[in-house]
Phi, psi and omega in degrees: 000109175300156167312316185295326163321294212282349191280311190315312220282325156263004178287293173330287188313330182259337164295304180279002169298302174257350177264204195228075156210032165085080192272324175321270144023262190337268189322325145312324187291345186278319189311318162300323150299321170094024176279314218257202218212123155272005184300127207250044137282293216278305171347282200287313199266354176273316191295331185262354162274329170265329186280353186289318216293300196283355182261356188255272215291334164238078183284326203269266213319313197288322188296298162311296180304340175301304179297326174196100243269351188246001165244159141096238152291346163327278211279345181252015164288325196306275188343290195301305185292351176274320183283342193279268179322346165277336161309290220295314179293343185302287168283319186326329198271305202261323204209018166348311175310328181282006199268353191264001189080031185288351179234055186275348198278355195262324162287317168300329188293330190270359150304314191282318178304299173309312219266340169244026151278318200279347153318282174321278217276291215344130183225131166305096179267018209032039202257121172292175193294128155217210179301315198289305169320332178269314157328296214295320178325314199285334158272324197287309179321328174285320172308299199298003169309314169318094191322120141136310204282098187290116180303313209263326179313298192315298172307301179279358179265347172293293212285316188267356180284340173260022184107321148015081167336111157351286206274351180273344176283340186274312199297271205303340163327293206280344152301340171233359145312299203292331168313305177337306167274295032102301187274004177240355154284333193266293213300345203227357128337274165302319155336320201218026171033030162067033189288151176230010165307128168073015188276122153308111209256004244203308204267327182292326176270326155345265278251294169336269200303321162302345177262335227237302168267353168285326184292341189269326204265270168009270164300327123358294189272339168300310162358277209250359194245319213284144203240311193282128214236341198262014155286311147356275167304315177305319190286317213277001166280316167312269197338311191291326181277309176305334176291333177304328207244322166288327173252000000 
């Protein structure tokens, strides 16, 4: 794997971790395409490039919660990961192919759909993360193990369709990245015992560091700039349609 592969492939990986068009998605179409890397050394250093990224831009919080893992948001990241892990297992187990992007073009569409309903209804009632909410959060976040089907889309178009203030959706979006991103390197980790055969050690760190400051640069900017969800949405409807004809 040349460098210029590997900087795309991480640059993709760290952008698309966070912003709401589906970094799985990405990453199956380069795969497809022939940019990307099955290398599950290279894999495995990405998930951790994007999860340091995402422990820095939410440091106070993930830190709060450390301190005190059954108040404030702590018990409702706890809530929200229990319907996510039992979906994800649901398929790993019953339906694995899809997991491979056999719908991917059916997942951007449904990324584009979630992402302008919650444009169209969503209305700020000022209502904070709660039980109900956090649940509904914790399925669409489980749906979204489908390549196309966006984790940070899902999640935040879940949060704000139940009143859920843009930057508070966003805030807790990304709050229920770190089991995530954290359980799919150790899920896949352990899987593939942690090979490090055959890994370019050269191309990898390329890949890191480029997932690793996009990822910084990403969340950051859903953080503070995004008000709007329907550009998102307008790409990943494109994407979605173009996938029909690329793959």
């Amino acid at each position: 794997m040349n460098y210029l592969k590997a900087l795309i492939l991480g640059l993709t990986q760290g952008l698309t971790e966070f912003l709401p068009v589906s970094s799985s998605g990405h990453l199956v179409l380069l795969e497809r395409l022939g940019f990307a890397s099955t290398d599950v050394f290279l894999n495995l250093t990405l998930h951790v490039a994007t999860l340091a990224a995402v422990l820095i831009v939410m440091r106070r919080e993930v830190w709060g919660i450390l301190r005190h893992p059954v108040r404030g948001d702590g018990k409702y990241v706890l809530l929200a990961s229990l319907p996510t892990v039992g979906i994800a297992l649901l398929f790993e187990l019953f339906c694995p192919v899809l997991l491979f992007g056999s719908l991917l073009a059916f997942g951007f569409l449904a990324t584009a759909a979630l992402l302008f309903l919650s444009e169209k209804l969503a209305r700020d009632k000022g209502k904070s993360v709660g039980v109900g909410n956090s649940l509904l959060t914790g399925v669409t976040q489980g749906f979204a193990v489908l390549p196309g089907l966006s984790r940070s889309g899902a999640t935040i178009a879940a949060l704000r369709l139940s009143g859920v203030s843009c930057e508070r959706a966003a805030a807790f979006s990304f709050l229920l990245s770190v089991p995530v991103i954290a359980g799919g390197f150790l899920f896949e980790g352990v899987k593939t015992g942690f090979s490090v055969q055959g890994a370019d050690v050269g191309a990898v760190a390329v890949a890191a560091v480029a997932a690793f400051l996009s990822g910084l640069f990403a969340a950051r900017f859903m953080l503070s700039r995004i008000k709007k969800m329907t550009p998102f949405a307008l790409y990943t409807l494109v994407l979605g349609v173009l996938c029909f004809f690329l793959i």
